[in-house]
C-alpha positions as MATLAB code, in Angstrom:
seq = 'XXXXXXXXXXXXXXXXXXXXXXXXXXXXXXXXXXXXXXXXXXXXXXXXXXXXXXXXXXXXXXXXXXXXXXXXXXXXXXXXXXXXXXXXXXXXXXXXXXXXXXXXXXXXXXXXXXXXXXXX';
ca = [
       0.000    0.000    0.000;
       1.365    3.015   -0.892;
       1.725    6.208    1.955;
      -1.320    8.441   -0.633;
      -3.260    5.150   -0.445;
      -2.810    4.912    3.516;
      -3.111    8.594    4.000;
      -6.522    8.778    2.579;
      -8.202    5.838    4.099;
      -7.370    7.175    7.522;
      -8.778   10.768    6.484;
     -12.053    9.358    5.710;
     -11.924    7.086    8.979;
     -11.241   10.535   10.736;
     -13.626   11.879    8.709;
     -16.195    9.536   10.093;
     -17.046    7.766    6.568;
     -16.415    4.436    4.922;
     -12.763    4.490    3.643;
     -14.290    2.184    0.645;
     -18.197    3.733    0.273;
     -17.541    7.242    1.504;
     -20.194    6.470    3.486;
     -21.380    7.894    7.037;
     -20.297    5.663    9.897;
     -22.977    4.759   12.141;
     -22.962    7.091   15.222;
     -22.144    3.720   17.401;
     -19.352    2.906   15.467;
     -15.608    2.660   17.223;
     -14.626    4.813   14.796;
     -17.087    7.356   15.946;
     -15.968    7.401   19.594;
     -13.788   11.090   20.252;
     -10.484    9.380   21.371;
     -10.410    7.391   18.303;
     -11.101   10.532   16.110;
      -8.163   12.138   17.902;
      -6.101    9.902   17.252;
      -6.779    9.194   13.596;
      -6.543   12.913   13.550;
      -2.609   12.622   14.649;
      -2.227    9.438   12.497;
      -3.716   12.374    9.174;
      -0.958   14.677   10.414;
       1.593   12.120   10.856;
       1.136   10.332    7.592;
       0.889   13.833    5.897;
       4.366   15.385    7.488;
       5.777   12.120    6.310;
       4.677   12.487    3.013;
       6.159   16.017    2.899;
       9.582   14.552    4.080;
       9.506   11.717    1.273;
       8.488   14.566   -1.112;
      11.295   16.943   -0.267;
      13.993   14.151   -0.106;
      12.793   13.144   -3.719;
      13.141   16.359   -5.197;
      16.619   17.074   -4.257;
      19.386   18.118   -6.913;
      21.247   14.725   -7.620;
      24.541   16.092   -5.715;
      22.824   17.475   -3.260;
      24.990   16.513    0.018;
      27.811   14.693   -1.603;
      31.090   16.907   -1.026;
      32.392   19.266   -3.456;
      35.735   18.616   -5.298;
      38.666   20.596   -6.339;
      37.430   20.367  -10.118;
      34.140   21.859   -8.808;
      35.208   24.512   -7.334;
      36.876   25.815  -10.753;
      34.232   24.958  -12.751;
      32.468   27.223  -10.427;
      34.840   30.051  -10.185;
      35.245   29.911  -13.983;
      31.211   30.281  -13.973;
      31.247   33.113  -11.689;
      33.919   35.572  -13.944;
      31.789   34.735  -16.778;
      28.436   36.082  -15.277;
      26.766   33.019  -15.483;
      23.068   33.028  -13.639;
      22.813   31.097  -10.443;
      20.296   29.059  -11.650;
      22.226   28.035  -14.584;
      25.148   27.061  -12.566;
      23.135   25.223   -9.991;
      21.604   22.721  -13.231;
      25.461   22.701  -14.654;
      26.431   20.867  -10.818;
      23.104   19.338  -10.284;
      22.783   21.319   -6.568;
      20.382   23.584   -5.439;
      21.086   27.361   -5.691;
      21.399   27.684   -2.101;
      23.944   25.341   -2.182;
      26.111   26.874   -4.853;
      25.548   30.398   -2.864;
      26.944   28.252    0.786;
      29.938   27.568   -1.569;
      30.593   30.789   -2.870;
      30.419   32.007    0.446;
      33.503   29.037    1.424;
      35.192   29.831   -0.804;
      35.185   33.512   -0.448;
      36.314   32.667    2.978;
      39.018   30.339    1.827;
      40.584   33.251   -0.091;
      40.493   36.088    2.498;
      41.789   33.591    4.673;
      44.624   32.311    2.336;
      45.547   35.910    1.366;
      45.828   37.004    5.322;
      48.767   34.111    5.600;
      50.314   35.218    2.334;
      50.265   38.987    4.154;
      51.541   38.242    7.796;
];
């Protein structure tokens, strides 16, 4: 069963209707009682912040997390002197724009911080 699949028949059950008729549950019914509704109520949020998660960790950039190599970092800085957009560069690495901003940032860093050696 797939997490839509499971995510719906425990809406309608919260709901109070018939995950297969869409039908009205019977006032009497266990599914009726207000403990039970709460707590199909959590099991609809829990399902649904889980389906977010799966969502998110699906539509990540194909590099996204793996570390960034010397060959990269060129390619980047080559990029960057030639204007290139941020969005184009982020498709050119496969990695989110907010990733290839986090590296600009490093390596920014990396040459203030080599130059202040070269200096003292």
């Amino acid at each position: 069963m797939e997490l839509q699949e499971a995510l719906e028949i425990v809406r309608r059950l919260a709901d109070g209707l018939h995950p297969a008729t869409g039908q009205s549950l019977p006032d009497d019914c266990l599914y009726q009682h207000p403990q039970a509704v709460r707590a199909l109520q959590h099991a609809v949020d829990a399902l649904e912040r889980q389906g977010r998660r799966h969502r998110a960790r699906n539509s990540m950039a194909p590099n996204s997390g793996k570390p960034w190599t010397d060959e990269e970092d060129v390619r980047l800085s080559e990029e960057l002197r030639r204007g290139a957009d941020l969005h184009e560069i982020a498709a050119v690495h496969c990695r989110r724009v907010g990733s290839i901003i986090a590296r600009i940032m490093r390596l920014r860093q990396r040459v203030v911080t080599e130059q202040g050696r070269k200096i003292a």
